[in-house]
C-alpha positions as CSV (number, residue, x, y, z in Angstrom):
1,X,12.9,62.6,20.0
2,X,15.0,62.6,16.9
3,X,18.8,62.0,16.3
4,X,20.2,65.2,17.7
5,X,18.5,65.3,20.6
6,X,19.0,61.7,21.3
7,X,22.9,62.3,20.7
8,X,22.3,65.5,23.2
9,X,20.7,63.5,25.7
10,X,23.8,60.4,25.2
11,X,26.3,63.4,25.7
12,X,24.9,64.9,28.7
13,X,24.2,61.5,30.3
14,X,27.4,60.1,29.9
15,X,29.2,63.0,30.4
16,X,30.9,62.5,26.8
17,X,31.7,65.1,24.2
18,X,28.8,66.0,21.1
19,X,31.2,64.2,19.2
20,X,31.6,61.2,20.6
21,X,28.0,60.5,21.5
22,X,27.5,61.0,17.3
23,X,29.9,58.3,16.4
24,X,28.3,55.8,19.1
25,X,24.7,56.8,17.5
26,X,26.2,57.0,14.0
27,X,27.4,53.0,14.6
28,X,24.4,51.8,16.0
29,X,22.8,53.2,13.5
30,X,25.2,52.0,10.3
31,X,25.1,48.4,11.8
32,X,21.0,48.3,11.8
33,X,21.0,49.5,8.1
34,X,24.1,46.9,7.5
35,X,22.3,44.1,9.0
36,X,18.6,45.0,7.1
37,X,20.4,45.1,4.1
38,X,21.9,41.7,4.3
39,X,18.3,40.1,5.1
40,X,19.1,39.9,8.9
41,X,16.7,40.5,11.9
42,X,17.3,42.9,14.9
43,X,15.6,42.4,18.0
44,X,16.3,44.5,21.2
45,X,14.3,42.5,23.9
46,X,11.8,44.9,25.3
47,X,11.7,47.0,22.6
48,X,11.0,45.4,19.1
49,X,12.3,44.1,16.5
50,X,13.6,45.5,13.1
51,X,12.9,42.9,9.7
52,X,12.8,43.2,6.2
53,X,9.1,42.6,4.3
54,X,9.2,41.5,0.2
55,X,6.5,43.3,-1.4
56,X,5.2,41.7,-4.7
57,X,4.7,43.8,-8.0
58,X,1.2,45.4,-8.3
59,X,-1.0,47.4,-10.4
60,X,-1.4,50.5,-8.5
61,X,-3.6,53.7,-9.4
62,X,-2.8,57.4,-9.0
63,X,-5.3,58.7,-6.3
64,X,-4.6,62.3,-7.4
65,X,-5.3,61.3,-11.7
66,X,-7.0,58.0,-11.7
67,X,-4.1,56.8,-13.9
68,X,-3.2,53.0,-13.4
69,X,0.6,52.2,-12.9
70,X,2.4,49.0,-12.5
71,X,4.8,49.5,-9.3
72,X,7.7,47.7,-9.0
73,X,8.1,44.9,-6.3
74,X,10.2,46.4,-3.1
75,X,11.4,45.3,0.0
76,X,10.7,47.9,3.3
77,X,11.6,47.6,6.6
78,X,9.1,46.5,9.1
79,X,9.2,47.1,13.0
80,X,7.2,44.6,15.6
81,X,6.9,46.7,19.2
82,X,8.0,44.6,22.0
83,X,5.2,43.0,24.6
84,X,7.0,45.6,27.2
85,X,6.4,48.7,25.2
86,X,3.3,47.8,24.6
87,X,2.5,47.9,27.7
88,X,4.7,50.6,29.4
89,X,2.9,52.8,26.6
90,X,-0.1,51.7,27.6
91,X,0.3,52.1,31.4
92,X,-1.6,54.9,32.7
């Protein structure tokens, strides 16, 4: 499922307008990104949980050349499943 199906399937749910399920996505959405940025942790019990991982600085190499490369230290965001998707995913 990606975003515009998700905000289809909010609409028709709901019964709200295209519209209005995009702004409800649109804010969840803003305030994960707000909250990552800021060094904070989002858990949806259930579900899993959204962090931020500090990666040092590294001497990488091109796979494609061979050439070495420093690459600069970053910080990605890392997701954890829940125990319950796990298993609901697992379920057979």
């Amino acid at each position: 499922m990606n975003k515009s199906e998700l905000i289809t399937a909010l609409s028709q749910k709901e019964t709200l307008t295209e519209k209005q399920a995009a702004d409800i996505v649109n804010l969840i959405f803003k305030g994960f990104v707000k909250t990552l940025k800021t060094d904070g942790r989002i858990e949806i019990r259930g579900f899993g949980s959204f962090t931020i991982r500090n990666y040092s600085p590294y001497t990488g190499r091109n796979p494609k050349t061979g050439v070495k490369t420093e690459v600069k230290e970053k910080r990605l965001p890392f997701f954890k499943v829940g125990k319950e998707l796990k298993n609901w995913v697992n379920r057979k």
